[in-house]
C-alpha positions in Angstrom: -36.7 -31.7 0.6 -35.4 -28.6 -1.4 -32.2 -27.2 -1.0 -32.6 -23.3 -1.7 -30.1 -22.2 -3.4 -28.7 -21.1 -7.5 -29.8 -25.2 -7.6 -32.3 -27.1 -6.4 -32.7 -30.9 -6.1 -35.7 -32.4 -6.5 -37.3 -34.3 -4.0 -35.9 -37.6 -3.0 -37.5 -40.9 -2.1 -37.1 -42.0 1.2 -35.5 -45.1 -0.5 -33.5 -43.9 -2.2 -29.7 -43.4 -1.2 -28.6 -40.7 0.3 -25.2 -40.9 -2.0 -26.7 -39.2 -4.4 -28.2 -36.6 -2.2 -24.8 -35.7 -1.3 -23.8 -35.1 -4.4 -26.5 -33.2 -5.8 -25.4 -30.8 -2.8 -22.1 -30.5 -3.1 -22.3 -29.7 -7.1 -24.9 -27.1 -6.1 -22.7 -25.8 -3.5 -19.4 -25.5 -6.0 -21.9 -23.4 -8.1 -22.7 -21.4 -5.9 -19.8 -20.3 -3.7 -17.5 -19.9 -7.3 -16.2 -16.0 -7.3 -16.2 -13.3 -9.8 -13.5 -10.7 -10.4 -14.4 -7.9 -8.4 -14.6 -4.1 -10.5 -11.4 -1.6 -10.1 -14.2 0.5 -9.1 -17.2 0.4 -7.9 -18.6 4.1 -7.4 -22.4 4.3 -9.0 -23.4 3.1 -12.1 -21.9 5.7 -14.9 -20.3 3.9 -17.4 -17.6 7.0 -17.6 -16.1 6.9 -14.0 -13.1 7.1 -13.9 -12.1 8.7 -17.2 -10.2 11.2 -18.2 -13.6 13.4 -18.9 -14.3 12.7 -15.8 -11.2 13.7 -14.1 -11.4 17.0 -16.3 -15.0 18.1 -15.1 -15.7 17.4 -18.8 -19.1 16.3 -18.2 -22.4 18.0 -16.4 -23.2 17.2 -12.7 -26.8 18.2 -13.3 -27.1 15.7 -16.5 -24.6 13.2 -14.4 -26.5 10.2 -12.6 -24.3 9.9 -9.5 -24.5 13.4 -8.5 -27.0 15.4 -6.5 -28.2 18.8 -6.0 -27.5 19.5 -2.8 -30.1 21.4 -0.7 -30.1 24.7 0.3 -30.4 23.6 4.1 -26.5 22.7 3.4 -25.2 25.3 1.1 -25.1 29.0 1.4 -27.2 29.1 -2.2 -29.0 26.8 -5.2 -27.1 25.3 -8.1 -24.7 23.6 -6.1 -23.7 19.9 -7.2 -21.5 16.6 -5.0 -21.4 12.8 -5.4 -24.4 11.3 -4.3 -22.2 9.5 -1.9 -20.4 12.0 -1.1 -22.7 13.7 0.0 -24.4 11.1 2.2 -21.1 10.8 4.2 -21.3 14.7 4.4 -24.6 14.5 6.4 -23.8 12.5 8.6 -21.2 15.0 9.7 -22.8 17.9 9.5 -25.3 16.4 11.7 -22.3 15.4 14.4 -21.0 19.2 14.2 -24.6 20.6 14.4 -25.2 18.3 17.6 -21.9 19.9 19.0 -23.5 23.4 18.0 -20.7 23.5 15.2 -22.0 25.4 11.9 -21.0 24.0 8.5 -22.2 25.6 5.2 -21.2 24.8 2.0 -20.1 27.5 -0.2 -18.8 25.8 -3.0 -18.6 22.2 -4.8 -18.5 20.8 -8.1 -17.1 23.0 -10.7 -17.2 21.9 -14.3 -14.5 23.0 -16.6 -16.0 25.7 -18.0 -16.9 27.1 -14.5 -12.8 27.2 -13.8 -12.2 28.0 -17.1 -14.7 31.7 -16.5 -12.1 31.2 -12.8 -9.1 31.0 -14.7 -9.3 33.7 -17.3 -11.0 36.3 -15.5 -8.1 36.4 -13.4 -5.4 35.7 -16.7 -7.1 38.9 -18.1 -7.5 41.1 -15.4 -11.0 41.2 -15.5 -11.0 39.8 -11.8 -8.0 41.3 -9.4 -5.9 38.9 -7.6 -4.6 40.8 -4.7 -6.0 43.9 -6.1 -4.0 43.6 -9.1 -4.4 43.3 -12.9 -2.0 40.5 -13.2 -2.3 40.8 -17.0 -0.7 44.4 -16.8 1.7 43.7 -13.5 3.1 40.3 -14.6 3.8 39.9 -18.2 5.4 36.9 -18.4 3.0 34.0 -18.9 4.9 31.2 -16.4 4.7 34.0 -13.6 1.2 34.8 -14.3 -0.2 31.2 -14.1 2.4 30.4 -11.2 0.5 33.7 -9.2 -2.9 32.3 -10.1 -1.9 28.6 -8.9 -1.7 29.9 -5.5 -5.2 29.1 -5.0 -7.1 28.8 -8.2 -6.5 25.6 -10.1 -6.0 25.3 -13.9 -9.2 24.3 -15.7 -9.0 20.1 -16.0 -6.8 20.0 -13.3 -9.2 21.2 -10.4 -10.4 18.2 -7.6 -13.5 20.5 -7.4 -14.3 18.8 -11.0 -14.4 15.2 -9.5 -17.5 15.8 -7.2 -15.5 15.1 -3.9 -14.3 18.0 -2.7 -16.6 20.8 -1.2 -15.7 24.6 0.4 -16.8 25.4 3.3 -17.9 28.8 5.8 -15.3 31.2 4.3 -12.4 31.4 1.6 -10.0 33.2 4.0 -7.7 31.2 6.2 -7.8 34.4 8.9 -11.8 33.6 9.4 -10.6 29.8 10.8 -8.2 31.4 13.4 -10.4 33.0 15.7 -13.7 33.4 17.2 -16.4 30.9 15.2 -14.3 30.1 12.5 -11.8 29.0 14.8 -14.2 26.4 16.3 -15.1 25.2 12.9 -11.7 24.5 12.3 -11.0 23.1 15.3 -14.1 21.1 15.1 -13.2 19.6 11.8 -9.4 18.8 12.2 -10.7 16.6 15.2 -13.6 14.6 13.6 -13.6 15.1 9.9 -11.4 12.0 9.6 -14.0 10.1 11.0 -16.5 10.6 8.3 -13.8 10.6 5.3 -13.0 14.2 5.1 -9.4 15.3 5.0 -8.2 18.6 4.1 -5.6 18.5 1.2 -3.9 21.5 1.3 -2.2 21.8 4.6 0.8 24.0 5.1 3.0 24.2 2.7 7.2 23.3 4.2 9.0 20.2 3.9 6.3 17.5 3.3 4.1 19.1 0.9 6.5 21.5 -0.9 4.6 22.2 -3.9 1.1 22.9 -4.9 -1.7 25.5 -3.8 -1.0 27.3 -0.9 -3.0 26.2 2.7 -6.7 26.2 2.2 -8.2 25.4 6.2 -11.9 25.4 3.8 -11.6 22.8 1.3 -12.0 19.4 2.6 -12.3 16.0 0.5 -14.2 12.8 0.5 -11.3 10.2 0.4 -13.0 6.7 -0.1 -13.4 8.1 -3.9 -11.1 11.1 -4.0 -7.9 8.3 -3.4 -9.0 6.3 -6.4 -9.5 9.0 -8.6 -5.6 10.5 -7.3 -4.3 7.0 -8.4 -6.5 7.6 -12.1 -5.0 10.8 -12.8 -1.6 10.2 -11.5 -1.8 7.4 -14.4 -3.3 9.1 -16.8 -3.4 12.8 -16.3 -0.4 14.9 -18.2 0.5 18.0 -18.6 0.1 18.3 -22.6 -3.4 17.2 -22.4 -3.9 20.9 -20.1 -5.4 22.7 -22.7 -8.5 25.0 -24.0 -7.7 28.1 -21.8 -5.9 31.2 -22.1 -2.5 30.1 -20.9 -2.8 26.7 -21.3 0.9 26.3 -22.2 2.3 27.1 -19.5 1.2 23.8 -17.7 4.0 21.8 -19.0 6.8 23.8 -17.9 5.1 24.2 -14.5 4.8 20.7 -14.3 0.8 21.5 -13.2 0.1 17.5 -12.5 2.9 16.4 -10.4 3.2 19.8 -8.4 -0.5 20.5 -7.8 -2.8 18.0 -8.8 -1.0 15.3 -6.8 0.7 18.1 -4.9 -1.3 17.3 -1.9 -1.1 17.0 2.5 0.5 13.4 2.4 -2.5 12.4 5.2 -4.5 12.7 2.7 -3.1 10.2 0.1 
């Protein structure tokens, strides 16, 4: 007989004892039940995940092997990047909201830093209103400028948009998701999302989330990675490494990291 297996023992004589057969199995069977360390993590096969390049959205999701484009049957236009496995979990719920005649669309995903970087400036120069003002002419000091952006765009590095896991959906207003259709998507997703992974990360702003980016009821992210890569940059992500941008230094005084990056709805932590 054989035994099938990382050994195999050759095939005995009907004479022969049965002592040895015994141990021929069990040394086989110490072989092949012995354990090896398991990764950290264990998200594709890029040999630069996590890093801090990685965290940054250093690094392009068209060049990157674990990301996707994502077809315009899901998103509201071309060019648009997530996770591969992001963006299988994603599928699968947009197929549960489609069946309950829910309409999801993607309108934004992966954003490298020099995509928040043309964000960022645009409105640090005035070249893109924010409110309908030119914040570089109604708020000269640097700390309040940044801290009037940081209500919804993130500083370039810091942005979860970089890491592939995070998506916007249907409409950038919070008024579209409290009536009429939007309020059904809403609805929809604050019921099921958390089935397929999805959580949104910028809830309300009061008592337990009292810092970071103000509510956003559109961006929603892909926890089974997004949590890891939290941990990463909570360990390795600081504030003087925020740089490369027009008004770069303010991030250390704004303490950018702890308030916003990890500045997030405790649910989804």
């Amino acid at each position: 007989m054989y035994i099938k297996n990382d050994c195999k023992v050759n095939t005995f004589d009907t004479m022969k004892t049965w002592t040895f057969f015994l141990l021929a199995t069990l040394s086989c069977a110490h072989t092949s039940t012995e354990q090896k360390p398991a990764p950290s993590v264990s998200f594709g096969q890029s040999i630069d995940f996590p890093s801090l390049d990685y965290i940054m959205g250093k690094f392009d999701p068209a060049k990157h092997p674990d990301f996707m484009l994502i077809p315009t049957s899901y998103a509201d236009r071309e060019g648009l990047y997530l996770r591969k496995d992001v963006f299988e979990a994603y599928k699968k719920m947009h197929a549960a909201a489609k069946a309950a005649e829910v309409k999801l669309v993607i309108i934004s995903a992966t954003r490298p830093f020099n995509y928040q970087k043309g964000i960022w400036e645009a409105k640090w120069n005035g070249s893109r209103l924010v409110e309908g003002k030119d914040l570089s002419k109604t708020i000269a000091d640097p700390k309040l400028r940044a801290l009037k952006i940081l209500e919804y765009s993130s500083m370039p590095g810091t942005s979860r948009h970089h890491w592939g896991t995070d998506f916007d959906l249907n409409d950038l207003e919070n008024a579209y998701f409290t009536s009429g259709e939007g309020a059904k998507v809403y609805q929809w997703l604050a019921a099921n999302a958390a089935e397929y992974g999805f959580c949104q990360v910028y809830s309300p702003k009061g008592a337990e989330r009292p810092h970071g980016y103000n509510e956003e009821k559109w961006h929603w992210s892909y926890l089974p990675v997004a949590k890891q890569l939290s941990d990463f940059a909570a360990a390795n992500l600081k504030d003087e490494l925020i740089a490369g941008f027009q008004g770069a230094e303010t991030a250390q005084g704004i303490g950018v990291v702890e308030k916003y990056v990890l500045g997030i709805n405790p649910a989804c932590r």
